[in-house]
PDB file of N, CA, C and O in Angstrom:
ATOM      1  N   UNK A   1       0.818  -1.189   0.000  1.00  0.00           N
ATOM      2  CA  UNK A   1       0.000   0.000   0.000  1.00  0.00           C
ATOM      3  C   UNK A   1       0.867   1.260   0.000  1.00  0.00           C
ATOM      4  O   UNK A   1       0.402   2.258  -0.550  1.00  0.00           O
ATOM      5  N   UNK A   2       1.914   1.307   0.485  1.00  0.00           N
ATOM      6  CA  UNK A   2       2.726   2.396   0.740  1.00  0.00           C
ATOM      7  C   UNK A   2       3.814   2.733  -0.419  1.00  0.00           C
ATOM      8  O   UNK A   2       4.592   3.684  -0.344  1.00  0.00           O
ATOM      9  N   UNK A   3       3.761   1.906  -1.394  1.00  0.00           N
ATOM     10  CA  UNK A   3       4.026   1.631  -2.895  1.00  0.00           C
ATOM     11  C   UNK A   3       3.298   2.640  -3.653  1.00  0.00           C
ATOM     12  O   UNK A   3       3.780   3.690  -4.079  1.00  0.00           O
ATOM     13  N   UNK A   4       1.573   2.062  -3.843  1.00  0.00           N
ATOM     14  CA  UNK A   4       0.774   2.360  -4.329  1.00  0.00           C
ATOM     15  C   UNK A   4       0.868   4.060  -4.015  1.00  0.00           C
ATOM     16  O   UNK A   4       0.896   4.762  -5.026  1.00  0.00           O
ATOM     17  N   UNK A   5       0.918   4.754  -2.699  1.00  0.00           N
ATOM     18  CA  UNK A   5       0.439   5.947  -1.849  1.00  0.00           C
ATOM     19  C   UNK A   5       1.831   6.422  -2.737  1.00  0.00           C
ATOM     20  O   UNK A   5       1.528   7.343  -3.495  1.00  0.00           O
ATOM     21  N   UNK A   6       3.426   5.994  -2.853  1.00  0.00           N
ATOM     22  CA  UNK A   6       4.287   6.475  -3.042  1.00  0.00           C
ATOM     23  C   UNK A   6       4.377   7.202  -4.831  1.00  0.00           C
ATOM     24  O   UNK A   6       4.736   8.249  -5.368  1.00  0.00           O
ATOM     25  N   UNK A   7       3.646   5.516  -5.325  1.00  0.00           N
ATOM     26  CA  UNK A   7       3.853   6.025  -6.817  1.00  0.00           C
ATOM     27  C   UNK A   7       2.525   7.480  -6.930  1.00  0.00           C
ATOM     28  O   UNK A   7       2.762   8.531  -7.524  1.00  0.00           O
ATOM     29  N   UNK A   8       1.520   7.248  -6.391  1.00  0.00           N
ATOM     30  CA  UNK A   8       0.125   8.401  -6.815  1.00  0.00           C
ATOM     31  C   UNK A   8       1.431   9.674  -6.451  1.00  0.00           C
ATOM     32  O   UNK A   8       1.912  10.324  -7.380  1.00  0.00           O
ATOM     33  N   UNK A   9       1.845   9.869  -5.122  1.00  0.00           N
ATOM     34  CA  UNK A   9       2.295  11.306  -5.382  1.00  0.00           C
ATOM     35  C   UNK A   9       3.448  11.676  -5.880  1.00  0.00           C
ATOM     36  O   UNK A   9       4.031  12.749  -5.723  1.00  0.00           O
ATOM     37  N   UNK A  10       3.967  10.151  -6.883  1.00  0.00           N
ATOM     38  CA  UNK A  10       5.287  10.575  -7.775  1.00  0.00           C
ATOM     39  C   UNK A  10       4.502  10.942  -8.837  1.00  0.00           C
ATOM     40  O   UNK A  10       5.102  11.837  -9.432  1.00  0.00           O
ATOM     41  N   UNK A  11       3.163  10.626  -9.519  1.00  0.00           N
ATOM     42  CA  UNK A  11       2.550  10.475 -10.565  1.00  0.00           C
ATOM     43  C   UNK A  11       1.737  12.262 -10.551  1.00  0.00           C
ATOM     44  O   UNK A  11       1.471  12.975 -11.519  1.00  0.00           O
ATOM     45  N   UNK A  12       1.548  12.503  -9.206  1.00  0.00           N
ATOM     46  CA  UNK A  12       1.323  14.029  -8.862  1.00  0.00           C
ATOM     47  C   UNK A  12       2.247  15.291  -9.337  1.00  0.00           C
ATOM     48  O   UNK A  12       1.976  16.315  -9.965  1.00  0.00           O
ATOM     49  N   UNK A  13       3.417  14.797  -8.786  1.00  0.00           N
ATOM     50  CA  UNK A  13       4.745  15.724  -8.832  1.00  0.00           C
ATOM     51  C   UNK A  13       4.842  15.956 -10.172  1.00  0.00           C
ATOM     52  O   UNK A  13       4.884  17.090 -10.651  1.00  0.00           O
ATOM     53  N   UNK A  14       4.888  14.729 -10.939  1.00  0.00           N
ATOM     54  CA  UNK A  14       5.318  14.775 -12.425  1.00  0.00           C
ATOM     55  C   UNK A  14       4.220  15.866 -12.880  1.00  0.00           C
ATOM     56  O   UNK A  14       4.525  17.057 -12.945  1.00  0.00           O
ATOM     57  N   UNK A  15       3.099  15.459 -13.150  1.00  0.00           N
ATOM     58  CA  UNK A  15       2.226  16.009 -14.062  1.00  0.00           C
ATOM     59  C   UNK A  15       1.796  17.438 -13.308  1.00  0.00           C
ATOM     60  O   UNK A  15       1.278  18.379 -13.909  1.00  0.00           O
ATOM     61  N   UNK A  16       1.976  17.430 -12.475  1.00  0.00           N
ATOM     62  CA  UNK A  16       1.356  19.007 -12.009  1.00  0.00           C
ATOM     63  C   UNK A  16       2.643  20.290 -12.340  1.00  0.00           C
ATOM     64  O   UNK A  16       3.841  20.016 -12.285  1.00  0.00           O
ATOM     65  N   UNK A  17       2.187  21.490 -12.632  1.00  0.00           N
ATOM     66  CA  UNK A  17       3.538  22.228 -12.507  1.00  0.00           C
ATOM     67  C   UNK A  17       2.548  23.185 -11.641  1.00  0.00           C
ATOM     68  O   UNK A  17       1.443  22.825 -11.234  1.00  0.00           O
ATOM     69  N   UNK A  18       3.246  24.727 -11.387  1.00  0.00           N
ATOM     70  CA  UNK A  18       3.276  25.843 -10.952  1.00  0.00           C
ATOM     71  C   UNK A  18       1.809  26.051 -10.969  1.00  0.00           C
ATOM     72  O   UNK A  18       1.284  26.735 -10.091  1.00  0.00           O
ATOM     73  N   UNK A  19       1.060  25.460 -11.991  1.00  0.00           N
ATOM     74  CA  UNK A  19       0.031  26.643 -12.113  1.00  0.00           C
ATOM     75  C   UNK A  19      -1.380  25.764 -11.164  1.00  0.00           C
ATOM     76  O   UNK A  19      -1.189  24.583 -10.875  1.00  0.00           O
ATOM     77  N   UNK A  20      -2.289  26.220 -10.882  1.00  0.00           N
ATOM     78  CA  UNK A  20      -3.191  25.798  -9.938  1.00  0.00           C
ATOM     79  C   UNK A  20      -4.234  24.792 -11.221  1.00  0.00           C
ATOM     80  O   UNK A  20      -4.457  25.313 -12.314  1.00  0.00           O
ATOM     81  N   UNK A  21      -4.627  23.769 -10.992  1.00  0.00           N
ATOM     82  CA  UNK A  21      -6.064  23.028 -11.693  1.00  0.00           C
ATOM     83  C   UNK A  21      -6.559  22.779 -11.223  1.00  0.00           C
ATOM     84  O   UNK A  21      -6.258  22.696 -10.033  1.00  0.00           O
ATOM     85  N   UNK A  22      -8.302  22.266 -11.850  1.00  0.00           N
ATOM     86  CA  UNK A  22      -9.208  21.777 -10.805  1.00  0.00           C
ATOM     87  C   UNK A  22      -8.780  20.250 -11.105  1.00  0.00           C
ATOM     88  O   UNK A  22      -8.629  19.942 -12.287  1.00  0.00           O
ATOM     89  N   UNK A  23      -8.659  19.667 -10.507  1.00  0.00           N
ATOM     90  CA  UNK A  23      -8.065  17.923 -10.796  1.00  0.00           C
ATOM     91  C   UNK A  23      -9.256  16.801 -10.543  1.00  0.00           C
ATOM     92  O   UNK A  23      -9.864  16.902  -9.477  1.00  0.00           O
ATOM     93  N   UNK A  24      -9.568  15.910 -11.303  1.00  0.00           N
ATOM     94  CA  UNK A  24     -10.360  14.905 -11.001  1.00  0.00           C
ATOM     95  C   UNK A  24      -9.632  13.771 -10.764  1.00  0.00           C
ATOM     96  O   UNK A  24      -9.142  13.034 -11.620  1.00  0.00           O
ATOM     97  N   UNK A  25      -9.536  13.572  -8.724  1.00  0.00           N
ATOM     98  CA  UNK A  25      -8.352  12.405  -8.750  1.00  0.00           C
ATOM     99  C   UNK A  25      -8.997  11.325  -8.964  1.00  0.00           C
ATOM    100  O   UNK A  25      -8.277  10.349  -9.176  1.00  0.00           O
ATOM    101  N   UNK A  26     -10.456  11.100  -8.991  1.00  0.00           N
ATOM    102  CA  UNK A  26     -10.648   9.676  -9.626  1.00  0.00           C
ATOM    103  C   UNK A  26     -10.080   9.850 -10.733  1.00  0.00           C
ATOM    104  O   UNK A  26      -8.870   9.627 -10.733  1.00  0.00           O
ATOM    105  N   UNK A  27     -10.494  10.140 -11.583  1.00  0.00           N
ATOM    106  CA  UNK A  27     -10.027  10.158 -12.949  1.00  0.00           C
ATOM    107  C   UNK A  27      -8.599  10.167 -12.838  1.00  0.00           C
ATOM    108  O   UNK A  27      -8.281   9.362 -13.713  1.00  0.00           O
ATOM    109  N   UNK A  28      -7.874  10.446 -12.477  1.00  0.00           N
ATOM    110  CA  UNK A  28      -6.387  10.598 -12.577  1.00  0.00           C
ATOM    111  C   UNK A  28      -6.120   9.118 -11.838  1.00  0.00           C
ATOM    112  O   UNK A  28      -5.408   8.313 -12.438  1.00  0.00           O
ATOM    113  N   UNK A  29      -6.492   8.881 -10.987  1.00  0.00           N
ATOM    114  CA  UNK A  29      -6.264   7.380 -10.166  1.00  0.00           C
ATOM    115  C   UNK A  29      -6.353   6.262 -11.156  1.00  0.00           C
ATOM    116  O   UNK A  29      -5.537   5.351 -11.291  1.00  0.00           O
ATOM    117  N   UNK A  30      -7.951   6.542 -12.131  1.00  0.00           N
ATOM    118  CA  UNK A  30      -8.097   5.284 -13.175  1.00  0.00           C
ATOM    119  C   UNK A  30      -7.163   5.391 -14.334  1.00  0.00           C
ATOM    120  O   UNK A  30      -7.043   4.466 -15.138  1.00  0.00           O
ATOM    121  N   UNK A  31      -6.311   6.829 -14.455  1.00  0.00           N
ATOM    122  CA  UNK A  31      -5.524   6.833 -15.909  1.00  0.00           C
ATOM    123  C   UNK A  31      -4.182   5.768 -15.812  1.00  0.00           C
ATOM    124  O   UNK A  31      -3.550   5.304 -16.761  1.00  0.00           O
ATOM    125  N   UNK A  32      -3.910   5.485 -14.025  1.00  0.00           N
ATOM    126  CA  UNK A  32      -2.934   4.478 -13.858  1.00  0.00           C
ATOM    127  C   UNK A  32      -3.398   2.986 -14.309  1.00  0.00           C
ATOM    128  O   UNK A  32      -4.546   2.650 -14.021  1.00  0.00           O
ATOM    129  N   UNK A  33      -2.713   2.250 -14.873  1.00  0.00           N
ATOM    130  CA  UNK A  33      -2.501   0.788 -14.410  1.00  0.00           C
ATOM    131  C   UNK A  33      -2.085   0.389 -13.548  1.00  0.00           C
ATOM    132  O   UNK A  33      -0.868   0.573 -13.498  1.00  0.00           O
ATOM    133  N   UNK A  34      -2.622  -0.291 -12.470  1.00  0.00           N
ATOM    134  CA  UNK A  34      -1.752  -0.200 -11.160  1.00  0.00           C
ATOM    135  C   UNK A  34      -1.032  -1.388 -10.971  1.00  0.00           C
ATOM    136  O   UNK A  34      -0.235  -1.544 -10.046  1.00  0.00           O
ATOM    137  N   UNK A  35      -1.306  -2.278 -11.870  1.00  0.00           N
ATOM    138  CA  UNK A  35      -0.395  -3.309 -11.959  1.00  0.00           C
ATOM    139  C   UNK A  35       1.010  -2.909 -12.545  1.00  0.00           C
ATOM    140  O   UNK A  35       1.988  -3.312 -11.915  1.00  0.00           O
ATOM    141  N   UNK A  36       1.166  -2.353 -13.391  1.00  0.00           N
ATOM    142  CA  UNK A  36       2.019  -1.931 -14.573  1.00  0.00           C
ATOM    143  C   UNK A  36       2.696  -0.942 -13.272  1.00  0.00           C
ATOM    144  O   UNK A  36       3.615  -1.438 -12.621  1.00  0.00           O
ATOM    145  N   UNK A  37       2.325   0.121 -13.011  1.00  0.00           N
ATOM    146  CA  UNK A  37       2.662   0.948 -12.132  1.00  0.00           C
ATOM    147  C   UNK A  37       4.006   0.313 -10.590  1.00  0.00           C
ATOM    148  O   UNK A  37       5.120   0.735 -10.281  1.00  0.00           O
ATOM    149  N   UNK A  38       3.088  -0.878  -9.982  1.00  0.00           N
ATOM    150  CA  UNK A  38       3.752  -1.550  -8.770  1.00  0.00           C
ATOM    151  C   UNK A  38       4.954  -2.380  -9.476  1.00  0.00           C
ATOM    152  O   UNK A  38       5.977  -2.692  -8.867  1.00  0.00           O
ATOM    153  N   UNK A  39       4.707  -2.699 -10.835  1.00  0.00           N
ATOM    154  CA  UNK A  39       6.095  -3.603 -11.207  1.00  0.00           C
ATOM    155  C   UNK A  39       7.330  -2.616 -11.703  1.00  0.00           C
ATOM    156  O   UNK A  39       8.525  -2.910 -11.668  1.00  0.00           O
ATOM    157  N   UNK A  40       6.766  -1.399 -12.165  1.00  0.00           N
ATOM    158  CA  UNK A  40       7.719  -0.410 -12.039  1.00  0.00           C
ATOM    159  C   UNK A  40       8.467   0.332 -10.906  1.00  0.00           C
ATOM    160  O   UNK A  40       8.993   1.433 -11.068  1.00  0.00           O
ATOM    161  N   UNK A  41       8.470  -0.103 -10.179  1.00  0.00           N
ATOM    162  CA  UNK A  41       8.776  -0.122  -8.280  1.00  0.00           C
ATOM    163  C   UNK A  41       9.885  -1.335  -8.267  1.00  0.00           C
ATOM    164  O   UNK A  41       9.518  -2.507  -8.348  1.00  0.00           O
ATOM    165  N   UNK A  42      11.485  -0.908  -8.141  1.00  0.00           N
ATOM    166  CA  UNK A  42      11.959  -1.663  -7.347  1.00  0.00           C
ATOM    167  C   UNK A  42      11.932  -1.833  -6.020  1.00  0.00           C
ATOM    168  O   UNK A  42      12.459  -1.072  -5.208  1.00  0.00           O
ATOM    169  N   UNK A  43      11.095  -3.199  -5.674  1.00  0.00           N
ATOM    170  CA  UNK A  43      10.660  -2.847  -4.085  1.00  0.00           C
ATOM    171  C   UNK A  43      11.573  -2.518  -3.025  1.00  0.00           C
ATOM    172  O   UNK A  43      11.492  -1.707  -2.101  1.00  0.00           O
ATOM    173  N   UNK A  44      12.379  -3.261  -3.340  1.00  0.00           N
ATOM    174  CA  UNK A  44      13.860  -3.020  -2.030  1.00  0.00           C
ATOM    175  C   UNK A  44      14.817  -2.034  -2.353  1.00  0.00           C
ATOM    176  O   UNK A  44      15.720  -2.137  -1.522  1.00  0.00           O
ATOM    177  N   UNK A  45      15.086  -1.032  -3.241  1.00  0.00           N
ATOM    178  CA  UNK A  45      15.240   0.191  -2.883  1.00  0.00           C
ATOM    179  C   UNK A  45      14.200   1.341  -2.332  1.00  0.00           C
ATOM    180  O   UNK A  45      14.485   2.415  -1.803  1.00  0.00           O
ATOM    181  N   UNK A  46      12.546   0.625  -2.699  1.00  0.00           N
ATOM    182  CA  UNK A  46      11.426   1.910  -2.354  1.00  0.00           C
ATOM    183  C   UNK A  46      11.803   1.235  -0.565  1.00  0.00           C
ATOM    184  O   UNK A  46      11.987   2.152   0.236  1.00  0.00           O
ATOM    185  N   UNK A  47      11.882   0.227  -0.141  1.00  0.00           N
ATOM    186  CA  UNK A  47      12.099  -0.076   1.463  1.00  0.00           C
ATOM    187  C   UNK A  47      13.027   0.855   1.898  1.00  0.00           C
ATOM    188  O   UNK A  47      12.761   1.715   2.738  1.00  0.00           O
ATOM    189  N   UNK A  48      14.445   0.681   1.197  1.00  0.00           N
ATOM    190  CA  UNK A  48      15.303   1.589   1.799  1.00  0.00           C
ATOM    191  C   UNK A  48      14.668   3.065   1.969  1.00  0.00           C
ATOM    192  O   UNK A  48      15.014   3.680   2.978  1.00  0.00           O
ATOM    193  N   UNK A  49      13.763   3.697   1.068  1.00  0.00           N
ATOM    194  CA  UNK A  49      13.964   4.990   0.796  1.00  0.00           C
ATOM    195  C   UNK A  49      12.564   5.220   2.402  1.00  0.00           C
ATOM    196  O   UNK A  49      12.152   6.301   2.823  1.00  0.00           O
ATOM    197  N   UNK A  50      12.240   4.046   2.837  1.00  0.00           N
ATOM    198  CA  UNK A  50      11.110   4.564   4.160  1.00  0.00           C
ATOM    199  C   UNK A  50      11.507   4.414   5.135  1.00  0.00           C
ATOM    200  O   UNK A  50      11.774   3.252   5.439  1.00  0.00           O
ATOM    201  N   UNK A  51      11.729   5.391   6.035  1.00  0.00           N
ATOM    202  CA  UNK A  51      12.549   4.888   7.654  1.00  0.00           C
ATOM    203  C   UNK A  51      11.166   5.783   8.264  1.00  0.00           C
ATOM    204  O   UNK A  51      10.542   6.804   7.975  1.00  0.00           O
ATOM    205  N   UNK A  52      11.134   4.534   9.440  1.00  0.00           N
ATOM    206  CA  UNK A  52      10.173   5.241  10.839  1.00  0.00           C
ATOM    207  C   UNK A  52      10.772   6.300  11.639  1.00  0.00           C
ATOM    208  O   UNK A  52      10.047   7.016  12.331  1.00  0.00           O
ATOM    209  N   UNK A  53      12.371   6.503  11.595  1.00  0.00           N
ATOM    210  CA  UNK A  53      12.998   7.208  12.198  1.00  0.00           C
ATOM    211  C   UNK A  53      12.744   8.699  11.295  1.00  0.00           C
ATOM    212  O   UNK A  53      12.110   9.598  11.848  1.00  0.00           O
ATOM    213  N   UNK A  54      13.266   8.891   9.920  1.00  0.00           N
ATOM    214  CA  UNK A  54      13.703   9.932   9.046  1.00  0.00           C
ATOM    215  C   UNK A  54      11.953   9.868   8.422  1.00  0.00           C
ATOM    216  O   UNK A  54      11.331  10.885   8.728  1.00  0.00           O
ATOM    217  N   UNK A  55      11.557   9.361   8.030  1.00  0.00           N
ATOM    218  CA  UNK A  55      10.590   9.653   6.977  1.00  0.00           C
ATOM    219  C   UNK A  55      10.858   8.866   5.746  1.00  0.00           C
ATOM    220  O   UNK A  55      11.424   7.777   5.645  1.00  0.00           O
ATOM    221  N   UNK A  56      10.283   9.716   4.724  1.00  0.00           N
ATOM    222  CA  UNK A  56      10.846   8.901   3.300  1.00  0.00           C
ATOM    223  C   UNK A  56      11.584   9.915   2.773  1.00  0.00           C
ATOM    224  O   UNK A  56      11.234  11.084   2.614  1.00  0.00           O
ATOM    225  N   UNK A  57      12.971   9.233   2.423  1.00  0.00           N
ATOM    226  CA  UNK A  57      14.138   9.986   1.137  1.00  0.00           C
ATOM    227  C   UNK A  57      13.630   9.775  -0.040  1.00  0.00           C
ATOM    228  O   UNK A  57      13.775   8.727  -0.670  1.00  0.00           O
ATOM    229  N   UNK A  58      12.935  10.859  -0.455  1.00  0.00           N
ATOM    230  CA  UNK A  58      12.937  11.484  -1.659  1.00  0.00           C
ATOM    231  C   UNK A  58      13.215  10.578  -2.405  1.00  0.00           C
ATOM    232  O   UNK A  58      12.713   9.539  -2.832  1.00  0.00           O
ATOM    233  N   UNK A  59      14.697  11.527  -2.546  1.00  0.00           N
ATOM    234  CA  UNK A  59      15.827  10.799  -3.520  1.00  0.00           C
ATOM    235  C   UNK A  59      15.439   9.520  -4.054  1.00  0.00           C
ATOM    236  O   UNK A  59      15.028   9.167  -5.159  1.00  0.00           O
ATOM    237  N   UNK A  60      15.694   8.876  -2.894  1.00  0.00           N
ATOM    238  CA  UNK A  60      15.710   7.200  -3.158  1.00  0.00           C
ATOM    239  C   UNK A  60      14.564   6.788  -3.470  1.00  0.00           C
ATOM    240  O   UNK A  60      14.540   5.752  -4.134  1.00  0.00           O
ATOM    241  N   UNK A  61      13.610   7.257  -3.210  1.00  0.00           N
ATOM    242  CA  UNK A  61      12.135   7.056  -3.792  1.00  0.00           C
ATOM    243  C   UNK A  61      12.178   6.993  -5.067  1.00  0.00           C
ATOM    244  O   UNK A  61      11.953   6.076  -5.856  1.00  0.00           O
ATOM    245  N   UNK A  62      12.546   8.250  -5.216  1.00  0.00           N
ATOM    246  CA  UNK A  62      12.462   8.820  -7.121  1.00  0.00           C
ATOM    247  C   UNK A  62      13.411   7.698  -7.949  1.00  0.00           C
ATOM    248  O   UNK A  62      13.307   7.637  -9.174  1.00  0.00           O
ATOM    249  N   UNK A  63      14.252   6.897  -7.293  1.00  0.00           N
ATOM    250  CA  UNK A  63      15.321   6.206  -7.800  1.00  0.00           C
ATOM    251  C   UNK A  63      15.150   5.227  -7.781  1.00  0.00           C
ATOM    252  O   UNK A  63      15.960   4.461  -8.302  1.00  0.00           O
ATOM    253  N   UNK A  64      13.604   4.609  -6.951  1.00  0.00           N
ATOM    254  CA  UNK A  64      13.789   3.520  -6.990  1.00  0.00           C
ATOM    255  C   UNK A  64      12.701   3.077  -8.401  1.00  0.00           C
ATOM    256  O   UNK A  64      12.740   2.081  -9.124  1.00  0.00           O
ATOM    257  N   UNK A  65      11.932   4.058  -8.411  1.00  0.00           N
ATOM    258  CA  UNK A  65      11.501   3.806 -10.106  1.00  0.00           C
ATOM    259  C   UNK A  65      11.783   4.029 -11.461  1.00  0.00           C
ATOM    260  O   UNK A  65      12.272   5.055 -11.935  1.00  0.00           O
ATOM    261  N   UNK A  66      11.377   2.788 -12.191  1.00  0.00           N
ATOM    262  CA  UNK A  66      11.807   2.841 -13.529  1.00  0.00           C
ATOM    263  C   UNK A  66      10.980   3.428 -13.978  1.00  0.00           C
ATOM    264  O   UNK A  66       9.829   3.005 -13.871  1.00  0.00           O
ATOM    265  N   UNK A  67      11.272   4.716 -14.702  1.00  0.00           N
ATOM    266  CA  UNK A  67      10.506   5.666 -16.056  1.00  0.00           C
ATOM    267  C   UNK A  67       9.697   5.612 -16.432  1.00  0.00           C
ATOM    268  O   UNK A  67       8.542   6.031 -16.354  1.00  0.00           O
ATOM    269  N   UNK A  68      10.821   4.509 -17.370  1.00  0.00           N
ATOM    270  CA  UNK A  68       9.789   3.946 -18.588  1.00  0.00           C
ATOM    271  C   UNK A  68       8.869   3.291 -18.685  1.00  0.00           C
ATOM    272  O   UNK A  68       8.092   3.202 -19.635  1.00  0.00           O
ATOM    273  N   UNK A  69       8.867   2.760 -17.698  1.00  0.00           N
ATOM    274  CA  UNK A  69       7.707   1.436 -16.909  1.00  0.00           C
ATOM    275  C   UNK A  69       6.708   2.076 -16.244  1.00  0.00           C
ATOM    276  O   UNK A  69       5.566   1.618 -16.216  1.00  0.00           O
ATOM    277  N   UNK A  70       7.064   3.220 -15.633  1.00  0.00           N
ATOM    278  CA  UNK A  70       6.475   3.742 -15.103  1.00  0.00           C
ATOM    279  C   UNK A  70       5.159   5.266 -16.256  1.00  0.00           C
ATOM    280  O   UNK A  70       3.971   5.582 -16.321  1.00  0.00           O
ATOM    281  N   UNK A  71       6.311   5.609 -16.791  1.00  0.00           N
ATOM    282  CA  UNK A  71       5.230   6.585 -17.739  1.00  0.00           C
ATOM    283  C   UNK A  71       4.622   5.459 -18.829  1.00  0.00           C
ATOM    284  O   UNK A  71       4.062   6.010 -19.777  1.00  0.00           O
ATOM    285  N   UNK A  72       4.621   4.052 -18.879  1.00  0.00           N
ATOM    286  CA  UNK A  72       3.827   3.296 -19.880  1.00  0.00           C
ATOM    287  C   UNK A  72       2.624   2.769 -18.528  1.00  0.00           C
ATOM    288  O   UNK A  72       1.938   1.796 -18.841  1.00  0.00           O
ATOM    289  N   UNK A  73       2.466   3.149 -17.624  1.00  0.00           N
ATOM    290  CA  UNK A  73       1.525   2.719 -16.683  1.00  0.00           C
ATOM    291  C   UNK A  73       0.407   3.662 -16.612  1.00  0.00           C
ATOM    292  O   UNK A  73      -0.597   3.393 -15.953  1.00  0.00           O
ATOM    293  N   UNK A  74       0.547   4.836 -17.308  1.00  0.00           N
ATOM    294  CA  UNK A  74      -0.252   5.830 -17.778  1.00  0.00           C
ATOM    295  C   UNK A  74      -0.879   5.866 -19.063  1.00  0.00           C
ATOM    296  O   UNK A  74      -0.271   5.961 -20.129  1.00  0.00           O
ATOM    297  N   UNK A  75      -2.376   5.771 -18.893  1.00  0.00           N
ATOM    298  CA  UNK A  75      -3.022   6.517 -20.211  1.00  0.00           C
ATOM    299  C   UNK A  75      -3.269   7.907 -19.997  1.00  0.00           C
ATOM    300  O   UNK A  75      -3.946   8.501 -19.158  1.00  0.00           O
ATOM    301  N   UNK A  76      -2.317   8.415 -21.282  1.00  0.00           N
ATOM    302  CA  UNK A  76      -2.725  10.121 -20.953  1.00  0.00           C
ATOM    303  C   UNK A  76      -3.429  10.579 -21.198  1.00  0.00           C
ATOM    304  O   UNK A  76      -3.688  11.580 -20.531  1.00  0.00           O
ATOM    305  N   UNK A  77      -4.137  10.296 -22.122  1.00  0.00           N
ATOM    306  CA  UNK A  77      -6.030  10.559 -22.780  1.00  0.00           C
ATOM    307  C   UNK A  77      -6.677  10.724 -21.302  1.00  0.00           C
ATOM    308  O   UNK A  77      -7.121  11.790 -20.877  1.00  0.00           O
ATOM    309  N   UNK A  78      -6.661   9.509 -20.591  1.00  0.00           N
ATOM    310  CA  UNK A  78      -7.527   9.564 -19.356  1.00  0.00           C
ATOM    311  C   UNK A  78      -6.671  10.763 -17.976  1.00  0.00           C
ATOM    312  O   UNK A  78      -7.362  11.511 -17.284  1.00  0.00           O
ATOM    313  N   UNK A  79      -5.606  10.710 -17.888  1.00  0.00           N
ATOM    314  CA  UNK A  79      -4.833  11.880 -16.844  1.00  0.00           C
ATOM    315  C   UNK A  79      -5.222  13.375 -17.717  1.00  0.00           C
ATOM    316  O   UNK A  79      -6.161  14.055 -17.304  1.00  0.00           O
ATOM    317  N   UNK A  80      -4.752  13.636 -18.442  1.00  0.00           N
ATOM    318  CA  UNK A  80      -5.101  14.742 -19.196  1.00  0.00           C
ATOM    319  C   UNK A  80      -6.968  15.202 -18.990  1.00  0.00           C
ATOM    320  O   UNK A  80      -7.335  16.298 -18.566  1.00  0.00           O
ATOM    321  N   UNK A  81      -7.899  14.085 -19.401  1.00  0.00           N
ATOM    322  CA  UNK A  81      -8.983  14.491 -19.033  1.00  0.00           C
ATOM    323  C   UNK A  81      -9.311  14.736 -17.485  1.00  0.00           C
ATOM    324  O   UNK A  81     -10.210  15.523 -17.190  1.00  0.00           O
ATOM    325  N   UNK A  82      -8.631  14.107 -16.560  1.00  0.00           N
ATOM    326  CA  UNK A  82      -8.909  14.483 -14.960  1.00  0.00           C
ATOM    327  C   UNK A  82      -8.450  15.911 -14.917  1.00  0.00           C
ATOM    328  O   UNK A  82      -9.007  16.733 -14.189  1.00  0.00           O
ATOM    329  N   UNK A  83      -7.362  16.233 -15.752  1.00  0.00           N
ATOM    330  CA  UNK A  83      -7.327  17.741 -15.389  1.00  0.00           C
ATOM    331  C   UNK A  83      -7.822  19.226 -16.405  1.00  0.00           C
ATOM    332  O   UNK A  83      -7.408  20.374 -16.568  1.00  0.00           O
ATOM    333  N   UNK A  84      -8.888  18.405 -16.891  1.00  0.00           N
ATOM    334  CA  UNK A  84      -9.562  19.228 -18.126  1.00  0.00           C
ATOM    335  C   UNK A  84      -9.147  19.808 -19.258  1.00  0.00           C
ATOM    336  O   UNK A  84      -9.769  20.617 -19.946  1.00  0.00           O
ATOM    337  N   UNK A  85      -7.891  19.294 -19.459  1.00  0.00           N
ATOM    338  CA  UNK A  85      -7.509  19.337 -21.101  1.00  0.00           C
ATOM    339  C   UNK A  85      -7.976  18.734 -22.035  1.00  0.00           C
ATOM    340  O   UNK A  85      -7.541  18.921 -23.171  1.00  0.00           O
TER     341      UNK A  85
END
């Protein structure tokens, strides 16, 4: 679950910039594959990147996913329509 919670607000960061939208996070939730999405997760670097002590490193978060695997876990037809383009 903490996979799932990690990739939605890597999938946030990416697509949002500066400017304010009205966002439909269902719609943005269903533009994932979430299968496609969790296999793009190397799990045992996303472990390293969570400590109960520190929080979660970023960094190592962002590092522990693959890209390409990861932006093919997206339909952008459907993300694009959650945010009314």
């Amino acid at each position: 679950m903490k996979t799932k919670s990690l990739l939605f607000s890597a999938l946030l960061t990416l697509t949002a910039s500066a400017q304010v939208y009205a966002v439909d996070y269902g719609k943005l939730a269903e533009s994932v594959d979430k299968q496609k999405a969790v296999e793009s997760v190397d799990q045992e670097k996303a472990k390293e990147a969570l400590s109960a002590k520190d929080g979660v490193d970023y960094q190592k978060a962002y590092e522990s996913v693959d890209k390409g695997k990861a932006k093919d876990s997206v339909d952008m037809e459907k993300a694009k329509s959650a945010f009314g383009f």
